[in-house]
C-alpha positions as a LaTeX table, in Angstrom:
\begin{tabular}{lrrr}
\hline
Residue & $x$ (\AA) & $y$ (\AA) & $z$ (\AA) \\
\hline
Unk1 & 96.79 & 83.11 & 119.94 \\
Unk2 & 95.81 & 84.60 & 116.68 \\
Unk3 & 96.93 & 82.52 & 113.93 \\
Unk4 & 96.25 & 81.73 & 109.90 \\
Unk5 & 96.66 & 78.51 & 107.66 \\
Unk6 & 98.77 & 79.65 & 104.09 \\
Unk7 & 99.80 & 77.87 & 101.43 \\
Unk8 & 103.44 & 78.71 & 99.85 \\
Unk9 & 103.80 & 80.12 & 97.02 \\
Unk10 & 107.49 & 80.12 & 95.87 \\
Unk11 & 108.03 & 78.10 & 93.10 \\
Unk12 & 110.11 & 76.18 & 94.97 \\
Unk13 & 108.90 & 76.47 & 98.47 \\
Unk14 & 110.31 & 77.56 & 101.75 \\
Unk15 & 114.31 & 77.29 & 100.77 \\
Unk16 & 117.41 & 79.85 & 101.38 \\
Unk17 & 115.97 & 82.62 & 99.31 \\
Unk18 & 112.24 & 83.30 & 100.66 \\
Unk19 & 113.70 & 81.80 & 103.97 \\
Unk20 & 116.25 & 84.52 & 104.51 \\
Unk21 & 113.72 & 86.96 & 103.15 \\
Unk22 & 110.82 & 85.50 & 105.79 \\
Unk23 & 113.22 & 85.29 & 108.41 \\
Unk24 & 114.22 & 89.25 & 108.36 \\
Unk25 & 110.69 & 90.45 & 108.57 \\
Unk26 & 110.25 & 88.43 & 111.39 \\
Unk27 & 112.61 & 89.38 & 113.56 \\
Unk28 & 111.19 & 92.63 & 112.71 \\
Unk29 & 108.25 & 92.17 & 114.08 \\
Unk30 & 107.03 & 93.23 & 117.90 \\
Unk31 & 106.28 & 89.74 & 119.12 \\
Unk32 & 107.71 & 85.95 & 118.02 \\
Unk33 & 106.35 & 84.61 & 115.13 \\
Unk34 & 106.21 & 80.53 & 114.43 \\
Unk35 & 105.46 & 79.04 & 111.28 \\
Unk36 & 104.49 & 74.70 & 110.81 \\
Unk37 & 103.25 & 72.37 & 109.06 \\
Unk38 & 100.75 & 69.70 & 109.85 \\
Unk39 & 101.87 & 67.42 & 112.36 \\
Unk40 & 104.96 & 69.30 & 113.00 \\
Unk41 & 106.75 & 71.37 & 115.67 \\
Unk42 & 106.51 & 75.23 & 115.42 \\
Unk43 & 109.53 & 76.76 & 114.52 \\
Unk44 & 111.09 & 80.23 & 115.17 \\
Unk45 & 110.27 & 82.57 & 111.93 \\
Unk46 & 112.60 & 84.51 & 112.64 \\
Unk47 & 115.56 & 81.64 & 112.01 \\
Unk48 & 115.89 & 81.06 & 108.23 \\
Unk49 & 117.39 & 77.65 & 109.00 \\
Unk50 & 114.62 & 76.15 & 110.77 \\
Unk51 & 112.34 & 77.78 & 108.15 \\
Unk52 & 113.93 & 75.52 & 105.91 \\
Unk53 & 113.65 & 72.03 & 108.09 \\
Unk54 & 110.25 & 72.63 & 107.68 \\
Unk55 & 110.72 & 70.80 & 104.43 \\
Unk56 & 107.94 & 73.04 & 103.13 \\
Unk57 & 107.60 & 72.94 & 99.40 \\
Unk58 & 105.28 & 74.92 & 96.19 \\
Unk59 & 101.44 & 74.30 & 97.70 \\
Unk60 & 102.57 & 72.92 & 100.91 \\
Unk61 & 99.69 & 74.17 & 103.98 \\
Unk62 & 101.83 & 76.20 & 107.15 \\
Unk63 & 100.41 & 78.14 & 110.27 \\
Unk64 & 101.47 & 81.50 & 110.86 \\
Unk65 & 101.19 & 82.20 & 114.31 \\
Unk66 & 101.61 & 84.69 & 116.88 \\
Unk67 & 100.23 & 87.25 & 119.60 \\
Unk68 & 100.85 & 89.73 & 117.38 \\
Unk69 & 97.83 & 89.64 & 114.71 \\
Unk70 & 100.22 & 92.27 & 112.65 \\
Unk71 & 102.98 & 90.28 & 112.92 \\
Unk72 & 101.27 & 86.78 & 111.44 \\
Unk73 & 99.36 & 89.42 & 108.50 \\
Unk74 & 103.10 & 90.30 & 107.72 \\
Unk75 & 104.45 & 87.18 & 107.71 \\
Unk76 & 101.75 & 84.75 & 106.30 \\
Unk77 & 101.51 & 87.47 & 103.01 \\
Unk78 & 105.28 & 86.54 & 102.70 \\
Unk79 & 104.93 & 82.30 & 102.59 \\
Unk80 & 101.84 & 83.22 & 100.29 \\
Unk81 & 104.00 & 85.40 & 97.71 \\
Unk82 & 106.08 & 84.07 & 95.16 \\
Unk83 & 109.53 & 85.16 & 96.86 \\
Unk84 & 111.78 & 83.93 & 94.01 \\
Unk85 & 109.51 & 85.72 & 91.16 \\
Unk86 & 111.82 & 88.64 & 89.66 \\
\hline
\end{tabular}
């Protein structure tokens, strides 16, 4: 299953904001996308609630993954960008 390793880049890491924003391009995607962190349990991307058990903060290392290639492109360039940055 195709996946990739990203580091977060908002400020403050993975919480409501880039969550919510992560979690709606997600559930736009054509296949389920998971996102964790090292030694954790996947969770559903396209939940911004687990996103944010995650605990994932500024720098923190998560896997994208999916079957859809596309779909973990999309979503690991969104835990990369700086989602609170205006």
């Amino acid at each position: 299953m195709p996946s990739k390793t990203v580091t977060v880049g908002s400020a403050v890491g993975l919480h409501a904001r880039p969550a919510a924003a992560i979690a709606a391009a997600a559930a736009e995607q054509s296949a389920p996308v998971t996102l964790s962190v090292e030694g954790g349990e996947p969770v559903d991307a396209g939940s911004a609630l687990l996103i944010m058990t995650l605990g994932a903060g500024n720098g923190a290392t998560v896997v994208v993954e999916s079957e859809d290639e596309a779909a973990v492109a999309a979503i690991a360039a969104l835990v990369e960008a700086d989602l609170d940055a205006e």
